[in-house]
C-alpha positions in Angstrom: 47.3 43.4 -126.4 44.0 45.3 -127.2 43.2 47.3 -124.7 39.2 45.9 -123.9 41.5 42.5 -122.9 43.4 44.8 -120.5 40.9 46.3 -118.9 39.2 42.6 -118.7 41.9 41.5 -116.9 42.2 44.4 -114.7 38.9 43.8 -113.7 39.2 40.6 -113.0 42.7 41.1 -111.3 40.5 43.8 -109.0 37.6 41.5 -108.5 39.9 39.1 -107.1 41.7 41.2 -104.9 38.2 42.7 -103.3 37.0 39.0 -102.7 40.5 38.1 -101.2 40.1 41.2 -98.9 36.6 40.9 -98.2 37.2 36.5 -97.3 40.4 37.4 -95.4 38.7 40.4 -93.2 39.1 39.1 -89.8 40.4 39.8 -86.7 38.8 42.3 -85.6 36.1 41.9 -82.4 32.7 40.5 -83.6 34.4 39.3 -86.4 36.3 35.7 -87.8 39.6 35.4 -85.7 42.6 36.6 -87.5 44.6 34.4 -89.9 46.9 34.4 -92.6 45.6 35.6 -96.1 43.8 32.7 -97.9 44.0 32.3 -101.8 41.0 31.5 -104.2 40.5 27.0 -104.2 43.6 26.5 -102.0 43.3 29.1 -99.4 46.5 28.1 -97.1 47.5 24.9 -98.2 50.6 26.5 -99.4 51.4 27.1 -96.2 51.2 24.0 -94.1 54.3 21.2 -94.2 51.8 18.1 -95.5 54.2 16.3 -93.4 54.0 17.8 -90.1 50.5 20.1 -90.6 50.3 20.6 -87.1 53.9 22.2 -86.6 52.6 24.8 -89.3 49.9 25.7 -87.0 51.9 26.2 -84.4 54.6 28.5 -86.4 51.0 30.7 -87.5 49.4 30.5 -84.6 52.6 32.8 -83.1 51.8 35.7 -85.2 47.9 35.7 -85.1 47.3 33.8 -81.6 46.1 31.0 -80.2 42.7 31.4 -82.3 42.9 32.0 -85.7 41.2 31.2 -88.9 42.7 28.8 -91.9 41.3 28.3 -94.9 42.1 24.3 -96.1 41.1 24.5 -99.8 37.4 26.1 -99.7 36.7 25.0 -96.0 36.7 27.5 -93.4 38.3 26.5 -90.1 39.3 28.0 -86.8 42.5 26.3 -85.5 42.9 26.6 -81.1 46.0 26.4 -79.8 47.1 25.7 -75.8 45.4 24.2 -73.2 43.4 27.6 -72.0 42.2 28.0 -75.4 40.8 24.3 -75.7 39.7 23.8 -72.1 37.7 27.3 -72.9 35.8 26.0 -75.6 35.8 22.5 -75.1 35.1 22.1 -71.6 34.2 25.6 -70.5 31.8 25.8 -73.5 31.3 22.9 -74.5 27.6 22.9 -75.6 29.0 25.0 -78.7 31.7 22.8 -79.2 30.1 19.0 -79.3 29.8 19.5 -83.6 31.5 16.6 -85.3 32.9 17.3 -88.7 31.9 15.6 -91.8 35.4 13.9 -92.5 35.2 12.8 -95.9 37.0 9.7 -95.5 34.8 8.6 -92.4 32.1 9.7 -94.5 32.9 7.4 -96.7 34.5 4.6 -94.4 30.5 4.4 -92.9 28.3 6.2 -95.3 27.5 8.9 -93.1 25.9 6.7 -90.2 27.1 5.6 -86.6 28.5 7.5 -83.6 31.8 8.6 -84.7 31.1 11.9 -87.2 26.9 12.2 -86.2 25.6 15.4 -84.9 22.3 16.6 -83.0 19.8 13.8 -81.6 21.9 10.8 -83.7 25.0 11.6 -81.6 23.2 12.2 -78.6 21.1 8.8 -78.9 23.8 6.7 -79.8 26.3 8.1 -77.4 24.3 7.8 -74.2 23.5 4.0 -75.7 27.1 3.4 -76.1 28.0 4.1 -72.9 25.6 2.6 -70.8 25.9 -0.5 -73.2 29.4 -0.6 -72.9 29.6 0.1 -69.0 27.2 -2.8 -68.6 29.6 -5.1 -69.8 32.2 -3.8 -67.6 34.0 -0.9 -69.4 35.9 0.1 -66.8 34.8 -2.3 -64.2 36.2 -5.8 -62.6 33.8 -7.8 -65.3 36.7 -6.0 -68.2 39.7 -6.6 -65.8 39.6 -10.8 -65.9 39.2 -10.2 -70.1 42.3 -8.0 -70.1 43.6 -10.6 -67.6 43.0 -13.2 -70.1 44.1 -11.8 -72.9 47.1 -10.7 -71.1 47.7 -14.3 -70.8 47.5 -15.6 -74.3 49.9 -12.4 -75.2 52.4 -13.6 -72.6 52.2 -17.0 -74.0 52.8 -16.1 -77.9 55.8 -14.1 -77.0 57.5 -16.7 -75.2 56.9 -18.9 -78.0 59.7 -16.3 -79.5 62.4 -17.6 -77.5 64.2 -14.4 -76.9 64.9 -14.0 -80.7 64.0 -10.7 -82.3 60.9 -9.7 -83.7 58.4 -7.4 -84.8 55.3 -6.6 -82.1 52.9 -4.6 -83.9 50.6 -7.3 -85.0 51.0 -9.1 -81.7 49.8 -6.4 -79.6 47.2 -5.0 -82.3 45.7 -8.5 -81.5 46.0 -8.2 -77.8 43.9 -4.9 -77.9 41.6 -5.9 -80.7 40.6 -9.1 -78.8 39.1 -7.3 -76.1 37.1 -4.7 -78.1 35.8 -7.9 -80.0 34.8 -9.2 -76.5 32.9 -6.4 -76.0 31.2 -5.9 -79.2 31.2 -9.3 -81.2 31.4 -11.1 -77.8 34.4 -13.3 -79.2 38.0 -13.2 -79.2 39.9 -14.4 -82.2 43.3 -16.5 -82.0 46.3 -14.8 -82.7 46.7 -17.3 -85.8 43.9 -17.3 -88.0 44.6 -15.5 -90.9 41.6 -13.4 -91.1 42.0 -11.7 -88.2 45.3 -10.8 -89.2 44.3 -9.0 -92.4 41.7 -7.2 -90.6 44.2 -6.0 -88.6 46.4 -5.1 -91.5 43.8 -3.5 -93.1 43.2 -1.4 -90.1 47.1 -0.4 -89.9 47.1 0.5 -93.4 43.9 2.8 -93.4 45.4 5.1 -90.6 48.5 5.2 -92.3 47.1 6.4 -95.5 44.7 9.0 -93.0 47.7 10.0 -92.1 49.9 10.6 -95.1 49.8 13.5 -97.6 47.3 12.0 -99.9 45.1 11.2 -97.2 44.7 14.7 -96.4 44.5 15.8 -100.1 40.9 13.3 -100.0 40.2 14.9 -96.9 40.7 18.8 -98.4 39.6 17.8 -102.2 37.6 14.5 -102.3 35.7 15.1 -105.5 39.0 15.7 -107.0 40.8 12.7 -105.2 38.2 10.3 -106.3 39.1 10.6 -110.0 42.9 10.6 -109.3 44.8 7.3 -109.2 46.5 6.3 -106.5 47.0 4.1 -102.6 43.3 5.2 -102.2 41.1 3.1 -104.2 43.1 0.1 -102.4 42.4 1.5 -99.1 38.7 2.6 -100.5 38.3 -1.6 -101.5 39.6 -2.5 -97.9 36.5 -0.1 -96.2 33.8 -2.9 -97.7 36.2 -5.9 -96.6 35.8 -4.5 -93.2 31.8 -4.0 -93.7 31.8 -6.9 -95.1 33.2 -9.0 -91.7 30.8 -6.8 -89.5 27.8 -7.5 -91.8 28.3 -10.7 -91.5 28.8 -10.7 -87.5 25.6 -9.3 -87.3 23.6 -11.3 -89.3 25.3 -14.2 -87.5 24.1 -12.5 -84.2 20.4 -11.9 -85.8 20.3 -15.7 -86.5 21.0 -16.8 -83.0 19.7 -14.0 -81.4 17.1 -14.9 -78.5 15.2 -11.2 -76.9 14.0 -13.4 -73.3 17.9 -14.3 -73.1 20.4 -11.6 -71.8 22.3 -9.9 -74.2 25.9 -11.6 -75.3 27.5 -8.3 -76.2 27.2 -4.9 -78.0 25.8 -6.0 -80.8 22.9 -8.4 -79.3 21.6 -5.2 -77.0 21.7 -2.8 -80.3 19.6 -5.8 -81.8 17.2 -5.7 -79.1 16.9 -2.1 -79.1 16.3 -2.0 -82.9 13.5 -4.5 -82.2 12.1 -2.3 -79.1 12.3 1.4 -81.3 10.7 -0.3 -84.6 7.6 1.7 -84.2 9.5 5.1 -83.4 10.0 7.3 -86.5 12.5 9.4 -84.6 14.7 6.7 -83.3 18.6 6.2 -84.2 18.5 2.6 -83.9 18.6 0.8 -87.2 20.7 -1.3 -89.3 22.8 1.2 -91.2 23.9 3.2 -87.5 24.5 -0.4 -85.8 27.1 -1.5 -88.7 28.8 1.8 -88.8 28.9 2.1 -84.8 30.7 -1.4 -84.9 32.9 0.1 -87.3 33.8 3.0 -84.7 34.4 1.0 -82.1 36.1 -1.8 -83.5 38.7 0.8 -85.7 39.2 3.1 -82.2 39.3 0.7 -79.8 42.4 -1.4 -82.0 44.5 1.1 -83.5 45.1 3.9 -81.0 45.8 1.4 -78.1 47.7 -0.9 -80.1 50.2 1.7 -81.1 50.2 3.2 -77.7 51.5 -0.1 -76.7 53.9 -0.6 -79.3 55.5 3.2 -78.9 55.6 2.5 -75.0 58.0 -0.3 -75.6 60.7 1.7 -77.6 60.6 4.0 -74.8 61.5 1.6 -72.2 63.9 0.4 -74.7 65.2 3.8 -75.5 65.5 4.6 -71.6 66.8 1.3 -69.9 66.8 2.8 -66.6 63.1 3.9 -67.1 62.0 0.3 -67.3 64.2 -1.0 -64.8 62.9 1.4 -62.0 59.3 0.2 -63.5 60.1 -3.4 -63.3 61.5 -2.5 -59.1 58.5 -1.2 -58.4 56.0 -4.1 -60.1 58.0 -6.7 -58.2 57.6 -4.5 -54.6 54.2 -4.1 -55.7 52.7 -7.0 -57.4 55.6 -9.7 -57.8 55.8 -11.8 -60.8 53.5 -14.6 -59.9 49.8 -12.9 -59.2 47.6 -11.1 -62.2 47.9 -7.1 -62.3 44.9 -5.5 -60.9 44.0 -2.3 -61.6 43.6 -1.4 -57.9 47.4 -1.6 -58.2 47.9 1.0 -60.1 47.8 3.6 -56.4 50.5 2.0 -55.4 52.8 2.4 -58.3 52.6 5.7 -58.8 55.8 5.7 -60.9 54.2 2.8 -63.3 51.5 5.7 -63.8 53.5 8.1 -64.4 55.7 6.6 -66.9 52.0 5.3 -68.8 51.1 8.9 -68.8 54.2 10.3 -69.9 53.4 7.6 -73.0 50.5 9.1 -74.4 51.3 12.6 -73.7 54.8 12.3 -75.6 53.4 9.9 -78.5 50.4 12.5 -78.5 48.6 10.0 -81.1 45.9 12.0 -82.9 47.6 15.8 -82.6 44.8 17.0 -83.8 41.9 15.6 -82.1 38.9 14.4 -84.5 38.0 18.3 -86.1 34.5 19.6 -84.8 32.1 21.7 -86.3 30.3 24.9 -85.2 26.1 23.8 -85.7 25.2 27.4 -85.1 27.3 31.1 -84.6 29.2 31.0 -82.0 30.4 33.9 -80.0 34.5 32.9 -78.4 37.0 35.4 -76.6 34.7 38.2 -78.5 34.8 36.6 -82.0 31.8 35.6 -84.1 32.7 32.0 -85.5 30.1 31.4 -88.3 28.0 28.0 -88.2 29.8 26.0 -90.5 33.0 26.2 -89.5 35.7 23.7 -88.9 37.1 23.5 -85.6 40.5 22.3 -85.0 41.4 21.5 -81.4 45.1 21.1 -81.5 45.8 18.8 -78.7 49.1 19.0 -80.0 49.6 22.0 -78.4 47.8 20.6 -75.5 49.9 18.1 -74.6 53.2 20.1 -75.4 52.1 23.3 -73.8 55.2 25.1 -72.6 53.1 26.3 -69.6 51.9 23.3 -68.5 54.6 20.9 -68.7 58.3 21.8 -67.5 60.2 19.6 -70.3 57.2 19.6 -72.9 59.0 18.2 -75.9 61.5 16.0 -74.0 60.2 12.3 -72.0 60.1 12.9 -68.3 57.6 10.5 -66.3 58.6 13.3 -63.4 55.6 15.2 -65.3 53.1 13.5 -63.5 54.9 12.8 -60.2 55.4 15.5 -56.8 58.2 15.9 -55.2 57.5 12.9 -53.0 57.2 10.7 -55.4 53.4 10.8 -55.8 51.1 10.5 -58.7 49.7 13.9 -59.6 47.8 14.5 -62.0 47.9 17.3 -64.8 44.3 18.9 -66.5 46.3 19.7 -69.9 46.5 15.8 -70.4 44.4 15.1 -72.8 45.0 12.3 -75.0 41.5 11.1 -75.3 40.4 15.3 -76.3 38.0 16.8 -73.5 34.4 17.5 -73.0 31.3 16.5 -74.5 33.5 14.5 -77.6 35.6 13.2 -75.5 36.5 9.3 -76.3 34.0 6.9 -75.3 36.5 3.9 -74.8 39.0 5.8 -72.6 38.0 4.2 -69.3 39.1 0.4 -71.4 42.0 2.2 -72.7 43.3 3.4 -69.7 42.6 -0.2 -68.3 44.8 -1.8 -71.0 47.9 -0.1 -71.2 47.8 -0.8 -67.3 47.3 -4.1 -67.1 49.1 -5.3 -70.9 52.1 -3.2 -70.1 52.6 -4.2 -66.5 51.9 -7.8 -67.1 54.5 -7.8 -69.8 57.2 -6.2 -67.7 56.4 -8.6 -65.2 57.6 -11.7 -67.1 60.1 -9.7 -69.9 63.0 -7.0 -70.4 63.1 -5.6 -73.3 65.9 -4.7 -76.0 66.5 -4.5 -79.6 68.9 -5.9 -82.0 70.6 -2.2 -82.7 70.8 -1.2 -79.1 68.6 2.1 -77.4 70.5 4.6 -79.7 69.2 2.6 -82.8 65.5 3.4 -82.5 63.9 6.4 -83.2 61.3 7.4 -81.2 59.3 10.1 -84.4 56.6 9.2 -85.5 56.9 7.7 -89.1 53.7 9.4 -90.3 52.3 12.7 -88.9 49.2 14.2 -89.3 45.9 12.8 -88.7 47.7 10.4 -85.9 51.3 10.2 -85.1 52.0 6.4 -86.0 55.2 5.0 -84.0 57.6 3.5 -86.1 58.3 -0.3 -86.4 61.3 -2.0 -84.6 62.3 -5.5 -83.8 62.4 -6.0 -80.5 64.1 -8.9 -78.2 61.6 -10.0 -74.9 63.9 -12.1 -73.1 62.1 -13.8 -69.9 62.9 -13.1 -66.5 
């Protein structure tokens, strides 16, 4: 080799080596938190199980503590691990904390617009609308009840129409949820039969399983790489406009019929009226673009999560027998099987909520919580985290915190229940995250696994074909959500 080449490629070798030293300098106080040593393009991918990311966290997080800095590809992030860590910075500082990353795929999914991934006065605007909007129309309230009462009903009724024979729930209950999210937002419900409904819903299963698969990640990591790569995503890329393309079409049927001296039918009609009120404000957040991607939020959040919360809640009960037959004692002391669920029932059946509970912490659906984003430096335990930065709340570690739970990886409703048999509650539950991003819907959410699941015990047992042993209660994919895995099941009345 002629030795100018060598000493080229020395100095390149050395050039590399001072940049790898000077990116992965952290740890010390003032500085980036500690973290593993990050290589040039891929910094730790190499590292983390594209499987199960969030178990490789946990296995680095035990050498450089529960805040350290990963490098996914050329993005910088800051992974916090256990409840003290997250409640610091999410609730205890939570005005640093309230950044939403820029998820490519959500990017993407609403061109940039709506609640979901906005920062600054966007977020702030549209989040204080949601809310009120959505608590006017009884989020949490008796006006939401008689829906999910309703809805409850027509559920009830297309199960029987089963007859005890096995089959598959998950589009049965996605429909159950969906229905009342549509209530809310496109002020209709849709019939468990029509066809396009169904695909929605399909559609909807299919784009959080690819979120939550390998290649979903890769777009996520390396999305101007993943767009010129064939593959699942340019299906799930089509199915994105099919979905804009049904709320584009709700709205402008809502615009056509829309009357501003009438009171608002739903979601939609009051973002139409605001639109209509802010049309002279060049700082305002409501216009079309924000309204179609908001519906999008809401309509993907307020099906999927619950939906499969449902669905995973049922091989539970499946899996432990005795689990739902101590719930099913208690509804009929309670409530009987005649008279609609209320949610003021739910005081008195404190095992009911413990076992609902003991759901979502053990599914733990979104391990690790919708990444934020640091919109300035930030100064955390006596590190300097640079503005820019992803932030990785692992509510994984949250929910499964050996400190805070006394059988974290095994199912034990006892979590949530004192020794004399009261519901207690726990702070490290945090399904829905904490803080300032916390879930907007989790007042409906909490509402529908209550009612749906109580209502259906009421009237069925449940089994599989298999037996308990045959299920298995991991999550088929794992990583952007934990989705539950599919199993016939077998209502039979009571």
């Amino acid at each position: 080799m002629d030795i100018s080449v060598a000493f080229l490629l020395l100095g390149v070798l050395l050039a590399l080596l001072l940049l790898l030293h000077k990116k992965n300098k952290s740890g010390e106080k003032g500085g980036l938190p500690p973290g593993p040593l990050a290589l040039p393009l891929i910094g730790n991918l190499p590292q983390i199980d594209k499987h199960v990311p969030f178990k490789s966290f946990l296995k680095l997080s035990e050498k450089y503590g529960p805040v350290m800095t990963v490098h996914l590809g050329r993005q910088r992030a800051v992974v916090l691990v256990g409840y003290e860590t997250v409640k610091e910075a999410l609730v205890d500082q939570a005005d640093d904390f309230t950044g939403r990353m820029q998820l490519p795929f959500l990017v993407k999914a609403t061109k940039g617009y709506g609640l979901g991934i906005s920062n600054g006065e966007r977020w702030r605007q549209l989040r204080r609308f949601t809310l009120t909007t959505l608590r006017d129309f009884g989020m949490g309230r008796k006006g939401m009840e008689e829906w999910i009462q309703e809805e409850s009903q027509h559920m009830r009724a297309n199960i029987e129409t089963q007859k005890a024979a096995p089959f598959d729930p998950s589009f049965l209950l996605s429909c159950s949820v969906s229905n009342v999210i549509c209530c809310l937002v496109f002020g209709q419900r849709f019939d468990y039969e029509d066809d396009d409904f169904l695909r929605l819903l399909a559609i909807i299963s299919e784009m959080v399983q690819f979120l939550a698969s390998p290649r979903g990640q890769m777009y996520n990591v390396f999305p101007w790489l993943t767009e010129h790569l064939p593959g699942r995503q340019h299906k799930v890329f089509g199915h994105m406009e099919v979905i804009r393309s049904f709320i584009k079409k709700k709205i402008q049927q809502h615009q056509d019929s829309l009357e501003p001296s009438a009171p608002p039918r739903d979601y939609i009609d009051c973002f139409l009226n605001r639109i209509q009120q802010e049309k002279d404000n060049e700082s305002t957040e409501f216009f079309y673009e924000n309204l179609v991607a908001t519906v999008m939020n809401l309509f993907l959040a307020g099906t999927e999560t619950t939906g499969s919360t449902m669905r995973y809640a049922l091989s539970v009960l499946i899996k432990n027998p005795e689990i739902q037959e101590k719930m099913q004692q208690e509804i009929d002391d309670i409530i009987g099987r005649e008279r609609c669920v209320y949610m003021e029932d739910r005081k008195s059946m404190p095992f009911t909520d413990a076992v609902i509970h003991e759901v979502q912490r053990f599914l733990d659906i979104v391990p690790f919580s919708l990444p934020h984003y640091t919109l300035w430096d930030v100064s955390f335990r006596g590190y300097t985290i640079p503005k820019n930065t992803i932030i990785v709340p692992l509510l994984h570690s949250v929910l499964k915190d050996q400190t805070q739970w006394a059988e974290p990886q095994s199912f034990n409703p006892q979590h949530f229940l004192d020794r004399n048999g009261n519901f207690k509650k726990n702070p490290a539950f945090m399904p829905f995250s904490a803080g300032k991003r916390a879930c907007v819907g989790e007042s409906l959410a909490r509402m529908e696994l209550f009612i749906f699941l109580v209502s259906l015990l009421q009237h069925f047992s449940f089994s599989c074909p298999g037996g308990p042993d045959s299920l298995d209660l991991t999550p088929e994919y794992s990583s952007f959500a934990n989705t539950p895995r599919r199993h016939q099941i077998i209502a039979t009345p009571r």
